[in-house]
C-alpha positions as CSV (number, residue, x, y, z in Angstrom):
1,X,18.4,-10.5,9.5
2,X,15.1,-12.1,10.3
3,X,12.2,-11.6,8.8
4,X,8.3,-12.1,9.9
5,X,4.6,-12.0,8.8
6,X,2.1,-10.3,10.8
7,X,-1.6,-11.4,11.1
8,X,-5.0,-9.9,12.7
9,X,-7.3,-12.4,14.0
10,X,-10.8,-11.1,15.3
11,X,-12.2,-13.2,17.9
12,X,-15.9,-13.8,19.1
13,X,-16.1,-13.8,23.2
14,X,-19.9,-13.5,23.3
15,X,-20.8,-17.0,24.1
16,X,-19.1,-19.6,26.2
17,X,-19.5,-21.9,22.8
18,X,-16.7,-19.7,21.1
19,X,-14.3,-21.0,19.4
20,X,-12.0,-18.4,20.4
21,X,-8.6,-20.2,22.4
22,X,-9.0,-22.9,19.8
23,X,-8.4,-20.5,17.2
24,X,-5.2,-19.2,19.1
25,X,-4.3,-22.4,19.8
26,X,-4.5,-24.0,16.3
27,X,-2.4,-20.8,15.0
28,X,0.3,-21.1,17.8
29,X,0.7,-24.5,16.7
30,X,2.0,-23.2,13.4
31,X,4.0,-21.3,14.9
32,X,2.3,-18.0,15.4
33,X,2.6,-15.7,18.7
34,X,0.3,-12.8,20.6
35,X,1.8,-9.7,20.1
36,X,-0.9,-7.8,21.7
37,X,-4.8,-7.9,21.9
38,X,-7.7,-5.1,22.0
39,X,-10.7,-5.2,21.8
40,X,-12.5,-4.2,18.9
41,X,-14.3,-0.9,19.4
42,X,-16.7,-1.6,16.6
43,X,-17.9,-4.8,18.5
44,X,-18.1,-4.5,22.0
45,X,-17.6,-8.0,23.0
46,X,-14.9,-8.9,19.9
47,X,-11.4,-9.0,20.3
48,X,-8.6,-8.1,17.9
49,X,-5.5,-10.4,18.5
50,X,-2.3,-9.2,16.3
51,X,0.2,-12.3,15.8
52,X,3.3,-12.7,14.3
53,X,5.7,-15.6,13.8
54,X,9.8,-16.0,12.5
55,X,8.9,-16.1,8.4
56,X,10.8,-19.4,7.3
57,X,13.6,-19.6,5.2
């Protein structure tokens, strides 16, 4: 059966200087995919991006 390891990132979109998609981009390049993404009701212009990826074995 596979397994796999869950993450929440939480992601600044306030200024165009965010480092946001180079975050996501960084993690999908170890392997890590978008399961889904909200934003983060405590911080209007934050998003919450829940990942997961295959746990090696």
């Amino acid at each position: 059966m596979k397994q796999y390891e869950f993450k929440l990132v939480f992601l600044d979109r306030r200024d165009e200087g965010s480092n946001a998609l180079s975050t996501l981009n960084a993690l999908g390049g170890e392997g890590w995919h978008v399961v889904h993404v909200r934003e983060d009701v405590q911080h209007e212009r934050s998003l919450v991006a829940f990942l997961e990826r295959e746990r090696g074995g």
